[in-house]
C-alpha positions in Angstrom: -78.9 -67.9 -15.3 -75.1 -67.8 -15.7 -75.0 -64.1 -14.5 -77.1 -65.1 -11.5 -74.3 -67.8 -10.9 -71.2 -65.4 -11.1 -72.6 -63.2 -8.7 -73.4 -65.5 -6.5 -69.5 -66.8 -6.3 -68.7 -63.0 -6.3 -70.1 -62.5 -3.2 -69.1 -65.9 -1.8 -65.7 -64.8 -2.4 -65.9 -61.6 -0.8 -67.1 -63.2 2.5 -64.1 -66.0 2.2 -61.3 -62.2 2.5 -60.1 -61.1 5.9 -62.0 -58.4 7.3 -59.9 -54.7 6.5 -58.2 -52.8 9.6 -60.0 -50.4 11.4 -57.3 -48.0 12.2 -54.2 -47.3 10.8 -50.7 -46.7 13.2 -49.0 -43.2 12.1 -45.4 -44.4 12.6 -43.7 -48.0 13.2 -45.1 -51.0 14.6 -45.9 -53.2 17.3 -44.2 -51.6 20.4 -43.7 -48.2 19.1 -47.0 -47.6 17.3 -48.7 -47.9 21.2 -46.7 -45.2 21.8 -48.7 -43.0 19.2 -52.1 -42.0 18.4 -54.3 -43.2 15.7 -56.8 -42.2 13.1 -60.2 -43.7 12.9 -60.2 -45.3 9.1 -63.9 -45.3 8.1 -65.6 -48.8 6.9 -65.7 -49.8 3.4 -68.1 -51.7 2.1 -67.1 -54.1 -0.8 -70.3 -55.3 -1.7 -70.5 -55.8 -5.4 -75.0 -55.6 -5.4 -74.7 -51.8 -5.5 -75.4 -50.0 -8.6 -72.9 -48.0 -10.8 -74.5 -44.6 -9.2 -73.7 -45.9 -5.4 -70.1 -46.6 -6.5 -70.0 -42.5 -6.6 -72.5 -41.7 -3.2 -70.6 -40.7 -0.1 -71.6 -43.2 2.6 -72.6 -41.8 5.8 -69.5 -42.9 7.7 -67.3 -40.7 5.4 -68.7 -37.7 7.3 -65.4 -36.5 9.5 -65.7 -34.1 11.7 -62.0 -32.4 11.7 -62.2 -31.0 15.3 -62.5 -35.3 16.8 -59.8 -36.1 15.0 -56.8 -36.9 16.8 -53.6 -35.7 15.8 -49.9 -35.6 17.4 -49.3 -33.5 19.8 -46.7 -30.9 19.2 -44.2 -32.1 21.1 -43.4 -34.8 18.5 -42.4 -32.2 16.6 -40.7 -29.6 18.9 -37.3 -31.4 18.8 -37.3 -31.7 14.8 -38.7 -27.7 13.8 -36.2 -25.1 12.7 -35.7 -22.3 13.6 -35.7 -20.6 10.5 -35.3 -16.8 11.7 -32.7 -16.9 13.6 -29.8 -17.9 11.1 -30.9 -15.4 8.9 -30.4 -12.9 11.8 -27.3 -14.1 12.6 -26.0 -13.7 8.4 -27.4 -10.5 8.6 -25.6 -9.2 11.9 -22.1 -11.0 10.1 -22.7 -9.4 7.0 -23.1 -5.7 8.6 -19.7 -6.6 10.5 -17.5 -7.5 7.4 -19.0 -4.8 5.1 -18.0 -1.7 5.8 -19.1 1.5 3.9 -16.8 2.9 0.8 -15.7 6.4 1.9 -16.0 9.2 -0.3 -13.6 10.8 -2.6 -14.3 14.1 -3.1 -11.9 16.2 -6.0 -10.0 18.2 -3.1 -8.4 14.5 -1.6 -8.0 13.5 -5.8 -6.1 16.3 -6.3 -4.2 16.1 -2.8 -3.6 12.4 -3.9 -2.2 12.7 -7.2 0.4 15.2 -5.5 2.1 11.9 -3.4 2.8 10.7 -6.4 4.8 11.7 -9.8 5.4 9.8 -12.7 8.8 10.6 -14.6 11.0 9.7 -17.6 14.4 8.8 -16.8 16.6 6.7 -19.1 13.4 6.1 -22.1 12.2 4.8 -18.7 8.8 5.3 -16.5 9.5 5.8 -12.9 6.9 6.8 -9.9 8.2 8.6 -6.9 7.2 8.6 -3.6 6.6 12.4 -3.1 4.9 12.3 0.6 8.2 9.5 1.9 10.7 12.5 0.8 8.5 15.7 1.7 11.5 16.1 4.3 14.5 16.1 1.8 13.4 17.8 -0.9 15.3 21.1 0.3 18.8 18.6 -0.6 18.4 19.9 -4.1 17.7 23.6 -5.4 17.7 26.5 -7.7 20.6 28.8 -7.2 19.8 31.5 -10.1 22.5 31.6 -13.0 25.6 32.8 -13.9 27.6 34.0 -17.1 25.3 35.8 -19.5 22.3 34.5 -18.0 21.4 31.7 -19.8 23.7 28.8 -17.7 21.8 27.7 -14.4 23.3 27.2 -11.2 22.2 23.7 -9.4 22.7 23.7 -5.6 22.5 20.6 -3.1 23.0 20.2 0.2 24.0 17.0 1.6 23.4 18.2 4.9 19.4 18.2 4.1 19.6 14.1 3.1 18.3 11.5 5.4 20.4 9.6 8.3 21.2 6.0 7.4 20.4 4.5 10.5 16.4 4.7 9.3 14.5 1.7 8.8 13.1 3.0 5.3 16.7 4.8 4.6 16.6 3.0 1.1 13.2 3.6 -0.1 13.6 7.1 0.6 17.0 7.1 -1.1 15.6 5.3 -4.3 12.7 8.0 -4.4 14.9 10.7 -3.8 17.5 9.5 -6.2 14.5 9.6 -8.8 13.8 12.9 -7.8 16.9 14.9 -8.0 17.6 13.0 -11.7 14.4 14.3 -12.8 14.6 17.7 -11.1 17.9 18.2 -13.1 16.2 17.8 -16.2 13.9 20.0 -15.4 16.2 22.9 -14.0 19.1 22.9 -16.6 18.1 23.7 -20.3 21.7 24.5 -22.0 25.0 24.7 -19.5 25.2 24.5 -16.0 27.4 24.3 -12.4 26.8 21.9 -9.6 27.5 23.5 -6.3 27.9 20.9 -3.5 27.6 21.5 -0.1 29.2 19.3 2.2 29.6 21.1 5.0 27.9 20.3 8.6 26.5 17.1 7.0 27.5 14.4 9.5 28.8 10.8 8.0 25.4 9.1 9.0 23.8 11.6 6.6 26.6 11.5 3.5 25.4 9.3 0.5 27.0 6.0 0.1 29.6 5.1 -2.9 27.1 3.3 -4.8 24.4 6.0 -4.3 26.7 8.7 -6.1 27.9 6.3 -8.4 24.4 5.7 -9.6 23.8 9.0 -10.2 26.3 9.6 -12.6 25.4 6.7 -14.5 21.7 7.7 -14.6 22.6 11.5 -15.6 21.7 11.9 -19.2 24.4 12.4 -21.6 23.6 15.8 -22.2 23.6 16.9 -18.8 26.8 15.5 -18.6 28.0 17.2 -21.8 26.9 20.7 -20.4 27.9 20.5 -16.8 30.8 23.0 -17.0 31.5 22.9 -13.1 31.3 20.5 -10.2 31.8 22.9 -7.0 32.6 21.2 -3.7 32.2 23.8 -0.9 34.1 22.8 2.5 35.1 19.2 1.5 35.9 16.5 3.9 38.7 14.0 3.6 35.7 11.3 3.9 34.2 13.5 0.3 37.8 13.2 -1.1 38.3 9.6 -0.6 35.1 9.0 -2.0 36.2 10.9 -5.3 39.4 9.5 -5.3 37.1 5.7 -5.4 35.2 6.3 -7.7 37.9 8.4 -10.3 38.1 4.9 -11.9 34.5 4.9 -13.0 34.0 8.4 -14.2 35.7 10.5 -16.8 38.4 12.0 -17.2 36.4 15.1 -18.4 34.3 15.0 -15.9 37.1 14.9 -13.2 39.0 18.1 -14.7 35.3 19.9 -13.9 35.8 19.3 -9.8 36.8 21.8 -7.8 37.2 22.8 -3.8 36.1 25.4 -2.2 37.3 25.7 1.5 35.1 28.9 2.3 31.8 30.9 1.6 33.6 33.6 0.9 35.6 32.1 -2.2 32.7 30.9 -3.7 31.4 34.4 -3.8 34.2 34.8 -6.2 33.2 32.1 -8.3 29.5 32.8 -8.9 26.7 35.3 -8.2 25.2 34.2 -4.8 22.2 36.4 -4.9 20.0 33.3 -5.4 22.0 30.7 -4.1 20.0 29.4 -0.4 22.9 28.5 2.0 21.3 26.6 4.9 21.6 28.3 8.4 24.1 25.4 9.5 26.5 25.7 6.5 26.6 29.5 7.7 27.7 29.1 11.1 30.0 26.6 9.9 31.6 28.8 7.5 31.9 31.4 10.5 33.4 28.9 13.0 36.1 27.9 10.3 37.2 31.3 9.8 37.2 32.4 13.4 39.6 29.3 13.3 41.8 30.0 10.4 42.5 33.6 12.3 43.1 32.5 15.3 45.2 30.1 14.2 47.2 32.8 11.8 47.4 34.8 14.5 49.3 32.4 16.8 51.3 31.4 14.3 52.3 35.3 13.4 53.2 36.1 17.4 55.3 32.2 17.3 57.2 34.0 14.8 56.2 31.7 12.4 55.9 32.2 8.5 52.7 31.3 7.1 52.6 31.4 3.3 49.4 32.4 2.0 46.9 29.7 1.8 48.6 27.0 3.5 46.6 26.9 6.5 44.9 23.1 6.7 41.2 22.9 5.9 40.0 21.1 9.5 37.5 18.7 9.0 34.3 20.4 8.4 31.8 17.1 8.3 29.8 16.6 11.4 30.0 13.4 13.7 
């Protein structure tokens, strides 16, 4: 009897509930769900009579068809989609732009490669020179054969083969070639040796500044300057001269006692063998002109009545302008 009376409140209170929605709005309310479409939300009975087996049977209304349903159309979602293609496109076309394929490097261009470069001890010091930025200049320094019994090498340089100041990468190329004439001493000279210097047809945008030659001394090893037995200056300049006479302070006194001039071709001939010594083409006809000069010159002199003691005719200035 008391179970009878609990269901029968049970069911009393089930009838006393508001009756469920029939539909259910997608998005927002009021207004803006009018706007929208709805779904159909099947009836659910709340009946608390059925049996514990009915609790799990699928009622008839629970049947949906999938092809009545209503849905949004799909232009509420054509503003809101991504286009999910295209960017990756795009990061694809960017990424061929910035990459760029690494070019090969085949053992011909290695071995052309390591040529630009050399890598040499001067002072318990590693230096690298430029070799391609002084390709150009590399005549300015030379092998002239030797002299004596054979063993005592003769160095030749040539100012006029050095670059012109008035270049925008004058120094660099002055610091490589600096490097490089230090290190091709060493190479050249193994006991004594003579420095020939040709200053001839070298005009003064192509002479080597104070501090340049300075340097150069300083850097020379001390046994290179031990076994230098000559410095040879063929047809100096009074701009070569003052530059000796500046830096006299800074050198030796040994190494001062070893200049010596040479106004012509033809007295170096009696100093060394020249069989092996290159003289550039210019330093030739300058050596001709200067003679042609120095005769004519006796020659007035001899038909002015004139006495000319040998070897006082004055050296003109053989330096290019």
């Amino acid at each position: 009897m008391d179970l009878t009376h609990e269901r029968k409140m049970s069911f009393e209170g089930a009838e006393s509930r508001p009756a469920p929605p029939t539909s259910l709005p997608l998005q927002g309310q009021g207004g803006v769900a009018s706007q929208r479409k709805k779904l159909s939300a099947p009836r659910i009975s709340l009946s608390l009579d059925q049996s514990e087996d009915d609790l799990f049977d699928t009622p008839d209304d629970l049947d949906i068809n999938v092809d009545d349903l209503d849905t949004p159309d799909e232009a509420d979602y054509t503003d809101h989609e991504i286009d999910w293609e295209e960017p990756q496109a795009s990061q694809r076309d960017s990424v061929k732009e910035t990459t760029e394929p690494i070019p090969t490097y085949s053992a011909e261009e290695e071995r052309q490669d390591s040529k630009l470069w050399r890598t040499v001890i001067i002072g318990e010091q590693e230096h690298r020179i430029n070799m391609k930025s002084i390709e150009p200049y590399q005549k300015v320094i030379s092998h002239g054969g030797y002299y004596s019994n054979g063993a005592n090498a003769i160095i030749v340089f040539a100012a006029c083969f050095l670059p012109d100041s008035d270049r925008e990468d004058y120094h660099e190329i002055m610091e490589n070639l600096f490097l490089y004439v230090i290190s091709t001493l060493e190479l050249m000279v193994a006991e004594d040796y003579m420095i020939i210097y040709l200053n001839g047809a070298t005009p003064h945008r192509r002479m080597p500044g104070l501090n340049w030659l300075k340097r150069c001394y300083q850097m020379i090893d001390r046994r290179l300057r031990k076994n230098l037995k000559s410095f040879i200056i063929v047809h100096p300049s009074w701009f070569i001269r003052t530059i000796l006479a500046i830096t006299k302070p800074f050198i030796s006194s040994k190494f001062s006692s070893k200049i010596k001039y040479v106004n012509s071709l033809a007295e170096l001939e009696e100093l060394i063998p020249m069989e092996y010594v290159h003289i550039p083409e210019c330093i030739i006809r300058l050596d001709e002109e200067l003679r042609e000069a120095s005769e004519s010159s006796t020659i007035t002199s001899f038909l002015q009545g004139s006495e000319i003691p040998h070897g006082s005719i004055a050296q003109p200035n053989v330096s290019s302008s």
